[in-house]
N, CA, C and O of each residue as an XYZ file, in Angstrom:
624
protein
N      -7.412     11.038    -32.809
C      -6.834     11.241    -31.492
C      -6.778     12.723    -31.133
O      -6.877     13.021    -29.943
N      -6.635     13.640    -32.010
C      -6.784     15.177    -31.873
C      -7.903     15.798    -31.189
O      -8.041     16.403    -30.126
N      -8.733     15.414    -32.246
C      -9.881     15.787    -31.732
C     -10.735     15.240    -29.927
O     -11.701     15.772    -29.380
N      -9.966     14.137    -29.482
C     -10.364     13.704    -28.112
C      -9.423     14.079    -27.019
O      -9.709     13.898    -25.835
N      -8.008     14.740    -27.526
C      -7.351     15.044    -27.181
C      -8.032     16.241    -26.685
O      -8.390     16.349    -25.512
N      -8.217     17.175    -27.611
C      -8.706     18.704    -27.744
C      -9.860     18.508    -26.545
O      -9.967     19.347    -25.651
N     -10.607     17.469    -26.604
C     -11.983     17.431    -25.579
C     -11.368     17.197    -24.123
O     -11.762     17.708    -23.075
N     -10.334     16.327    -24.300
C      -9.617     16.329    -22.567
C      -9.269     17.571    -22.003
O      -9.706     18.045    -20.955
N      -8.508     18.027    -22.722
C      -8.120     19.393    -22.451
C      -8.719     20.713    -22.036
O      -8.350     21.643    -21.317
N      -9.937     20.401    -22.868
C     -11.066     21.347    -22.058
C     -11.954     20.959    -21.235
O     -12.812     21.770    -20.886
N     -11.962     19.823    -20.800
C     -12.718     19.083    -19.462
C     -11.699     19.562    -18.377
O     -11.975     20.237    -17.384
N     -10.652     19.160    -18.692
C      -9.513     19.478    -17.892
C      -9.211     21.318    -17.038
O      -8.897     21.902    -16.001
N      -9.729     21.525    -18.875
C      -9.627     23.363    -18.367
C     -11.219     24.203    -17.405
O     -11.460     25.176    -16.691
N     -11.736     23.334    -17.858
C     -13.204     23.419    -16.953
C     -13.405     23.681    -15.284
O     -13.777     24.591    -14.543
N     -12.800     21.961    -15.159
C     -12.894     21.262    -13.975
C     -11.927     22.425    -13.202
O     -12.452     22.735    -12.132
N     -10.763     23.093    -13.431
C     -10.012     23.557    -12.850
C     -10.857     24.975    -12.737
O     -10.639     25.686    -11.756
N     -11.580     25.289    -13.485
C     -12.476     26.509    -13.316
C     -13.595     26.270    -12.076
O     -14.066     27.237    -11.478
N     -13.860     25.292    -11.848
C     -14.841     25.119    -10.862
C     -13.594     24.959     -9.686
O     -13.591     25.757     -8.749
N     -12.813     24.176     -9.751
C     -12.052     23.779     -8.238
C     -11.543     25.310     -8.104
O     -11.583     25.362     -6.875
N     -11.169     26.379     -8.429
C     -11.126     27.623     -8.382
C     -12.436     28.496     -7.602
O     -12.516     29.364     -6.732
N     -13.003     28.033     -8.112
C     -14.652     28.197     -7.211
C     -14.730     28.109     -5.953
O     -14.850     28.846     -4.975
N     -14.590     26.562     -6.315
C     -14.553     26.116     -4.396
C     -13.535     26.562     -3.899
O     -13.820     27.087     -2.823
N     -12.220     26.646     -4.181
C     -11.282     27.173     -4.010
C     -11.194     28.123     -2.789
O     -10.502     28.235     -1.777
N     -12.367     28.830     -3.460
C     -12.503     30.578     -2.687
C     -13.329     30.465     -1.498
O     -13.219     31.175     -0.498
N     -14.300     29.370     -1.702
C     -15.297     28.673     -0.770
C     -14.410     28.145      0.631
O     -14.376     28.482      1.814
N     -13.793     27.228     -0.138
C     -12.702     26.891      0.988
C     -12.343     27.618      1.941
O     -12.589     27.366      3.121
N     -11.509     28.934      1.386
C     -10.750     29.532      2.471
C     -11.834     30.446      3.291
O     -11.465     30.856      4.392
N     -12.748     30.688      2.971
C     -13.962     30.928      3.872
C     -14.373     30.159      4.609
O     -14.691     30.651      5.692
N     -14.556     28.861      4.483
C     -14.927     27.503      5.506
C     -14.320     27.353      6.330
O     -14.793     27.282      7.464
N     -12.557     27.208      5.979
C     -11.527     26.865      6.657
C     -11.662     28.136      7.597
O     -11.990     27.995      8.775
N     -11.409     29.327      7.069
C     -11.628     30.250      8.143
C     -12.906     30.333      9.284
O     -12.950     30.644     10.474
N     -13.402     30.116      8.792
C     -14.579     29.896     10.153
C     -14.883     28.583     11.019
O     -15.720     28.275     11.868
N     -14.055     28.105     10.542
C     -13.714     26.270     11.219
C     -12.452     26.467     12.091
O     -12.445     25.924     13.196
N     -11.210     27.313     11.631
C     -10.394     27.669     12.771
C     -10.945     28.937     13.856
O     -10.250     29.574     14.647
N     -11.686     29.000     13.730
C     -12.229     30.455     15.110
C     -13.293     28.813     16.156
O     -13.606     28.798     17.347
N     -13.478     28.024     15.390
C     -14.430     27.465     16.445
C     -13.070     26.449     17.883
O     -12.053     25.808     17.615
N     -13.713     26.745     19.301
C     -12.880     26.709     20.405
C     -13.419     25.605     21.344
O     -13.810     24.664     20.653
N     -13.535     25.441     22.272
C     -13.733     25.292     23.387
C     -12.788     25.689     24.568
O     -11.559     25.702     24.517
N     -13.613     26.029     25.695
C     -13.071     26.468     27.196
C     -12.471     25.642     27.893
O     -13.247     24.690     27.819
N     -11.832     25.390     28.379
C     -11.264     24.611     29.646
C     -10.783     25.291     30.362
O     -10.019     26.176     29.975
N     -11.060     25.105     31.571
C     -10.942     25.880     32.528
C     -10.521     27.362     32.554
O      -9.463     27.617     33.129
N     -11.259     28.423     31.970
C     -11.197     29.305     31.215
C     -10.042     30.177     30.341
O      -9.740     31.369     30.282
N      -9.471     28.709     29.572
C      -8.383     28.759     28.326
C      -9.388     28.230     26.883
O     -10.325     27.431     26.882
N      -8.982     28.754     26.096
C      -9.276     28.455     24.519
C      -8.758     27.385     24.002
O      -7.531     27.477     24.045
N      -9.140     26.321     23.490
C      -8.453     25.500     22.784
C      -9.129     25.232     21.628
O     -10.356     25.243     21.533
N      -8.389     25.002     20.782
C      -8.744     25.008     19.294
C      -8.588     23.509     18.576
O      -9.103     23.118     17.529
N      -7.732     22.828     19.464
C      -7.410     21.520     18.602
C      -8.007     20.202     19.990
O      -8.215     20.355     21.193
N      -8.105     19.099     19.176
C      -7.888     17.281     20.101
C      -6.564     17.750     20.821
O      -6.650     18.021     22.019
N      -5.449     17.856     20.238
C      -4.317     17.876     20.770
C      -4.051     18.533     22.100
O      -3.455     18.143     23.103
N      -4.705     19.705     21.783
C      -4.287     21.196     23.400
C      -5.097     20.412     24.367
O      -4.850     20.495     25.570
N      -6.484     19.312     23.707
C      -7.341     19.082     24.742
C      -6.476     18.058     25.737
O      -6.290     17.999     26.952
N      -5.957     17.126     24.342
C      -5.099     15.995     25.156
C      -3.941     16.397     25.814
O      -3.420     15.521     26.504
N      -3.327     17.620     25.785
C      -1.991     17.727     26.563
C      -2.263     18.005     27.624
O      -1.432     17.702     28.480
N      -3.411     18.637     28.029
C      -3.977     19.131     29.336
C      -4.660     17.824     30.274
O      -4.949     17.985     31.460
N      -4.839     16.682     29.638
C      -5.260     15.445     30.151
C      -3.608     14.417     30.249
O      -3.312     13.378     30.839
N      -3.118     15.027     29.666
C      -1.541     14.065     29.413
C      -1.057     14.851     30.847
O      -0.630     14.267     31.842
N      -1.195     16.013     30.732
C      -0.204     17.030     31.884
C      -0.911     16.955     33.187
O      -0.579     17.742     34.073
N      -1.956     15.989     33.415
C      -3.113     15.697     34.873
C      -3.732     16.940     35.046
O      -3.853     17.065     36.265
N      -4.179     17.905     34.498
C      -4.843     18.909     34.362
C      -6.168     18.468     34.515
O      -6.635     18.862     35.584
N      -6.913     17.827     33.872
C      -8.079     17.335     33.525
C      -8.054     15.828     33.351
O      -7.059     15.358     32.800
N      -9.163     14.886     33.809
C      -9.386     14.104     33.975
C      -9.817     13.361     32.338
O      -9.958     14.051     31.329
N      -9.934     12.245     32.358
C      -9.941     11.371     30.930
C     -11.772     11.751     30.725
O     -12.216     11.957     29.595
N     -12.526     11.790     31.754
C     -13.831     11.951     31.145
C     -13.890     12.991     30.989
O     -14.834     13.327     30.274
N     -12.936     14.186     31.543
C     -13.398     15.441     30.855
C     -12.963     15.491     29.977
O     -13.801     16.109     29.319
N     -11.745     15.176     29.011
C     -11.207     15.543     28.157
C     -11.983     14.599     27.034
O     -12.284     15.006     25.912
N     -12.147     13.786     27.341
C     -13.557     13.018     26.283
C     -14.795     14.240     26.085
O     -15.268     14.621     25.014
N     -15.046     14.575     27.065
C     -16.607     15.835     26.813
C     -15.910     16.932     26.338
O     -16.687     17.813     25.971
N     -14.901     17.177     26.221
C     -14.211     18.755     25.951
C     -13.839     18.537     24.276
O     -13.783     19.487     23.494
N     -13.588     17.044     23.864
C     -13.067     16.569     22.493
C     -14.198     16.230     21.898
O     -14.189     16.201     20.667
N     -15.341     15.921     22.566
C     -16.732     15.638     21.521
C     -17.207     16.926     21.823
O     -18.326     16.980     21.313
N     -16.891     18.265     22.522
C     -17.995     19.176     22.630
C     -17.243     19.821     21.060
O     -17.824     20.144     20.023
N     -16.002     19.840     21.332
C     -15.186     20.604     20.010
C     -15.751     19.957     19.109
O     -16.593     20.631     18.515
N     -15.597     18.529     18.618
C     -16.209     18.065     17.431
C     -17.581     18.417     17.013
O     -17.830     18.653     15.831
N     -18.716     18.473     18.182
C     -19.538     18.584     17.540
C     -19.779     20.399     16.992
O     -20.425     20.816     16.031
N     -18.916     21.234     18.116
C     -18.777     22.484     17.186
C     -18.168     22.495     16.036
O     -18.871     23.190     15.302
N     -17.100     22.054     15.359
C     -16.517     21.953     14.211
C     -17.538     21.368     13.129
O     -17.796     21.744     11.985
N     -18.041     20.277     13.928
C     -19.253     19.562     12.339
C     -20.333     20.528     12.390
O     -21.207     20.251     11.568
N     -20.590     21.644     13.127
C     -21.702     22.303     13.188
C     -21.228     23.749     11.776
O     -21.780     24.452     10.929
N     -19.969     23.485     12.307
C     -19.183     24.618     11.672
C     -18.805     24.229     10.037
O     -18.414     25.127      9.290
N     -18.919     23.164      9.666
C     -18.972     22.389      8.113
C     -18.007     21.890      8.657
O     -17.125     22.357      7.936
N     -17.419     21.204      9.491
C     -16.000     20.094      9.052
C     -16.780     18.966      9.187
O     -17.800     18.977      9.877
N     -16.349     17.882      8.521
C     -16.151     16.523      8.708
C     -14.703     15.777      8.789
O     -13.682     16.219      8.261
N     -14.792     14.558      9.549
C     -13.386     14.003      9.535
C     -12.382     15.074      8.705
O     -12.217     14.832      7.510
N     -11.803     16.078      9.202
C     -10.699     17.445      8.933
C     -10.997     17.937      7.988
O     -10.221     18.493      7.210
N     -12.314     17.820      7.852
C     -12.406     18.734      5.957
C     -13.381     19.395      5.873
O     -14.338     18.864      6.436
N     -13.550     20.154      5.505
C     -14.949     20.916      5.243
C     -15.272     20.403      3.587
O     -14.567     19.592      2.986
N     -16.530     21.093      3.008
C     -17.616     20.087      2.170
C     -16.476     21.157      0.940
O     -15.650     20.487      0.321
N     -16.487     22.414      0.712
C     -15.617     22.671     -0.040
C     -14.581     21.866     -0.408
O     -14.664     21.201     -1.440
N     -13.118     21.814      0.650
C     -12.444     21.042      1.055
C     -12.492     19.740      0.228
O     -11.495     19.634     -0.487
N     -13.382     18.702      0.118
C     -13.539     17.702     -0.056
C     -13.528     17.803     -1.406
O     -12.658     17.529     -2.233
N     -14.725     18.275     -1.515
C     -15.066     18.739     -3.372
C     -13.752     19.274     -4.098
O     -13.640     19.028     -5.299
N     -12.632     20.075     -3.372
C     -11.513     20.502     -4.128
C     -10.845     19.487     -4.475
O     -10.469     19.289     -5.631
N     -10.547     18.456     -3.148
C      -9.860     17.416     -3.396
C     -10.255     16.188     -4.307
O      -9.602     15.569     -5.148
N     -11.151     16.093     -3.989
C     -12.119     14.905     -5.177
C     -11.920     15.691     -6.916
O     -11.485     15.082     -7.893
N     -12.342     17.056     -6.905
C     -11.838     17.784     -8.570
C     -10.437     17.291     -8.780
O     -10.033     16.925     -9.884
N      -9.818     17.292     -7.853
C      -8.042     17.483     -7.976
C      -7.626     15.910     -8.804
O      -6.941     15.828     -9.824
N      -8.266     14.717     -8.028
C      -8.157     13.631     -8.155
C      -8.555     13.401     -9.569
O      -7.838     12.612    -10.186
N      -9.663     13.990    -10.274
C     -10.299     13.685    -11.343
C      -9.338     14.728    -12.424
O      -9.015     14.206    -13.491
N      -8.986     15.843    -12.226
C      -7.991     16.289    -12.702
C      -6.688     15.648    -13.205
O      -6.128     15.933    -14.263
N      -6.261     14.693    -12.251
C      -4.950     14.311    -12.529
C      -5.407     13.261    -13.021
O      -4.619     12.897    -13.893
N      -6.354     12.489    -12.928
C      -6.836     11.410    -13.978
C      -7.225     12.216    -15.675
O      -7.181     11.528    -16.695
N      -7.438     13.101    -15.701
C      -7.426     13.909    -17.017
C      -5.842     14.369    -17.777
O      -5.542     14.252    -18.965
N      -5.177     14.797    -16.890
C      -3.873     15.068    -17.121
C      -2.984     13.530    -17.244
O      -1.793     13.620    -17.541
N      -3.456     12.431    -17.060
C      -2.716     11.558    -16.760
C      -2.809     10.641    -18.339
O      -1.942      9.984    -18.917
N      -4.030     10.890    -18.650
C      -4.642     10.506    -19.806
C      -4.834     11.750    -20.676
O      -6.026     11.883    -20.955
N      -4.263     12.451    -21.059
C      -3.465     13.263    -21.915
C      -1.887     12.978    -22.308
O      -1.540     12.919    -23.488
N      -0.952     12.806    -21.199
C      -0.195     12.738    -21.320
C      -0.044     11.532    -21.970
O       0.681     11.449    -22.961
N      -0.875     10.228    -21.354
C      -0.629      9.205    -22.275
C      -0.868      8.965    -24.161
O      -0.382      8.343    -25.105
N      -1.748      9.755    -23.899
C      -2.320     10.070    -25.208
C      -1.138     10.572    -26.150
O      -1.072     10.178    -27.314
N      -0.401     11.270    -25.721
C       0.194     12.326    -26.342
C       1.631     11.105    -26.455
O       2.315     10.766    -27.421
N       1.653     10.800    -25.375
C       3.044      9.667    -25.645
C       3.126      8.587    -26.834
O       4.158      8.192    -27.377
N       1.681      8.162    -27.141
C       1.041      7.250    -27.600
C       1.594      8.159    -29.030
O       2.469      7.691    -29.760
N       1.173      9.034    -29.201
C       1.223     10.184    -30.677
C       2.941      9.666    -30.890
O       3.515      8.843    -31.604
N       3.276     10.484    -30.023
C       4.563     11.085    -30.266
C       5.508      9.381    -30.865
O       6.247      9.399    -31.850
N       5.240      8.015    -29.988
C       5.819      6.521    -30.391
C       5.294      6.023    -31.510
O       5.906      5.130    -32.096
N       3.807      6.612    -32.116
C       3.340      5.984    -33.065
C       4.277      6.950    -34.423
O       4.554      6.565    -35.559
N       4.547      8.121    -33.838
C       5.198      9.170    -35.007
C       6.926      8.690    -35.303
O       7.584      8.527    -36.330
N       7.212      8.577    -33.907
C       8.659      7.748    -34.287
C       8.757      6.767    -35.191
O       9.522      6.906    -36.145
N       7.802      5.328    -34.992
C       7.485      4.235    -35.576
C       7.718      4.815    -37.013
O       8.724      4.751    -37.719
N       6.199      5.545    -37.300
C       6.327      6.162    -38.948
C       7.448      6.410    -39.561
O       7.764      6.058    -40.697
N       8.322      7.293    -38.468
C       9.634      7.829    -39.428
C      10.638      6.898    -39.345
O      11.574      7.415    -39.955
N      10.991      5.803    -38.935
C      11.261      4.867    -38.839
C      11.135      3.794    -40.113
O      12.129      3.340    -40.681
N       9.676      3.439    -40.497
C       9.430      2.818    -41.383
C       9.657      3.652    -42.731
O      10.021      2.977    -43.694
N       9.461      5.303    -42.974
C       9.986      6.063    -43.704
C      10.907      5.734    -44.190
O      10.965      5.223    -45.309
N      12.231      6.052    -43.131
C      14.033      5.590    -43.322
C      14.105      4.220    -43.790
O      14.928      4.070    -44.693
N      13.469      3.161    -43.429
C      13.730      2.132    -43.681
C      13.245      2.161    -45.722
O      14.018      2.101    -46.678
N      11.855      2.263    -45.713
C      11.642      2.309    -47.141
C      12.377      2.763    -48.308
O      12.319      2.352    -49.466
N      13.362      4.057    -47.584
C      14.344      4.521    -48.475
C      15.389      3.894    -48.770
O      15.900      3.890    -49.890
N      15.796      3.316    -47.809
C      17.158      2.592    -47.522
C      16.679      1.033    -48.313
O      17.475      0.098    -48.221
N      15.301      0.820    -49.105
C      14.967     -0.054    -49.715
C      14.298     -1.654    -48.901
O      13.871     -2.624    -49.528
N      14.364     -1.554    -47.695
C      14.111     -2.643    -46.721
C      12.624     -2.980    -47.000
O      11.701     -2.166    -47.031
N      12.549     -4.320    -47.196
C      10.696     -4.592    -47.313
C      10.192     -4.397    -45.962
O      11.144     -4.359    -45.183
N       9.115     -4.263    -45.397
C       7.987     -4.400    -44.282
C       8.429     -6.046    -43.464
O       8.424     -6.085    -42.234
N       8.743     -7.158    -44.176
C       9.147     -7.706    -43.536
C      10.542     -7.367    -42.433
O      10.640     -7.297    -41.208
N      11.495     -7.211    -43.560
C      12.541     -6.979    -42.989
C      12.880     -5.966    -42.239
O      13.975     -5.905    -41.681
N      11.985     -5.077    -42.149
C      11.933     -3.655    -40.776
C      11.245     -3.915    -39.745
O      11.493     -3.306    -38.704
N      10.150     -4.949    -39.801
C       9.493     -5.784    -38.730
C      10.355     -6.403    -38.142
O      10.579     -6.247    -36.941
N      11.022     -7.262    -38.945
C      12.216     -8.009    -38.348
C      13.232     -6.764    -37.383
O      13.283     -6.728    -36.154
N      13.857     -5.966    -38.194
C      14.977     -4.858    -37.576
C      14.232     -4.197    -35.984
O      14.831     -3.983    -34.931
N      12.977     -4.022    -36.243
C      12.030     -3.193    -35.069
C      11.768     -4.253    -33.738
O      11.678     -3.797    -32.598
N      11.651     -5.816    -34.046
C      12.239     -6.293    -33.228
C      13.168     -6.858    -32.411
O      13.009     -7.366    -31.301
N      14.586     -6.662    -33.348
C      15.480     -6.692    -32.565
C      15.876     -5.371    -31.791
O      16.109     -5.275    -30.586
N      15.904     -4.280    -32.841
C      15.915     -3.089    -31.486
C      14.753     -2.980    -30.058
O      15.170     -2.371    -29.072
N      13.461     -3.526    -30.013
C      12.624     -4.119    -28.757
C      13.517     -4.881    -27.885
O      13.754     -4.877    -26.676
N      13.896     -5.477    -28.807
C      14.817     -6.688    -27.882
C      16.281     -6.166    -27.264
O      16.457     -6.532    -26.101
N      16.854     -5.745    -27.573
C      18.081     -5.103    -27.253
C      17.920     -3.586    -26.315
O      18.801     -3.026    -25.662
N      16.312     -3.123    -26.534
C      15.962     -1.873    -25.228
C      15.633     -2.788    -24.301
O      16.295     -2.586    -23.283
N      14.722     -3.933    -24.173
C      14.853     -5.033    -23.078
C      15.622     -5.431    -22.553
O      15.421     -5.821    -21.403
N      17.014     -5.538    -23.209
C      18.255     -6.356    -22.583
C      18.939     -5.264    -21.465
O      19.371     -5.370    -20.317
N      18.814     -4.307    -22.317
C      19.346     -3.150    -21.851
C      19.140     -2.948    -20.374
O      20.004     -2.966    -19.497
N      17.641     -2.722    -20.234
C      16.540     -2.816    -19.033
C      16.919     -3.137    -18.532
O      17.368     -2.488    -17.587
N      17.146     -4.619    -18.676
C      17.335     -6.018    -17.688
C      18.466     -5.790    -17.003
O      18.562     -6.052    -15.804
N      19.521     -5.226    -17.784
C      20.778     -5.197    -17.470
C      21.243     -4.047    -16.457
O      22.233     -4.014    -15.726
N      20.326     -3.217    -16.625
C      20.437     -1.770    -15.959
C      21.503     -1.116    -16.903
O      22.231     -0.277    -16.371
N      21.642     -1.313    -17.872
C      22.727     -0.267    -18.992
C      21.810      1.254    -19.340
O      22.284      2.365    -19.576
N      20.985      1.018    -19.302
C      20.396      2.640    -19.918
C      20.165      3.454    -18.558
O      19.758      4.615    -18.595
């Protein structure tokens, strides 16, 4: 288990070396994805939203604000966004996801160590105290049974 342990950990330490990468990529994307505008009636707008308040406020008509919201989109996808993300962006978030599936399965791993090490010292104490393997099998499931009750009960 060490040794696959040791290999998570540096997949883990890797992956975070590249999302660091894009990282930097990102805030370059993102920055040149917020400068992209469109005009209306010679005002700047930067978002759907400024387009729609100006169609909410009778400023502009519903078909313009449709051509003013696809002219922005198609500047933004020209600009690397897709549905709110740029390709960096995405790639950070997709590393991130695979990250915490690495960290998630470490930790289990490690939980797994740490219950199988209790168990041991457990069966240790018991051997001293002279108890056969039966009879600590037996003892190990009534303490199962009594952290269950517990559970059930909401006492812990």
């Amino acid at each position: 288990m060490q040794e696959e342990l040791k290999a998570l950990e540096v997949i883990k330490t890797e992956l975070k070396k590249i999302q660091e990468k894009y990282q930097k990529k990102t805030e370059k994307e993102r920055a040149k994805v917020n400068e992209v505008y469109v005009v209306v009636q010679g005002e700047k707008y930067y978002s759907e939203s400024e387009i729609n308040d100006w169609y909410q406020n009778s400023y502009i008509t519903e078909k313009q604000c449709d051509k003013y919201i696809e002219k922005l989109q198609n500047k933004l996808s020209s600009a690397g966004e897709y549905d709110s993300l740029t390709t960096s962006e995405r790639i950070c978030k997709m590393l991130d996801n695979t990250i915490m599936d690495y960290v998630t399965e470490i930790f289990e791993i490690k939980q797994k160590e740490e219950k199988e090490s209790k168990r041991k010292e457990r069966w240790e104490i018991a051997q001293q105290q002279g108890c056969s393997y039966i009879e600590w099998l037996q003892q190990e499931e009534v303490s199962r049974q009594s952290v269950e009750y517990e559970k059930l009960m909401g006492v812990n």
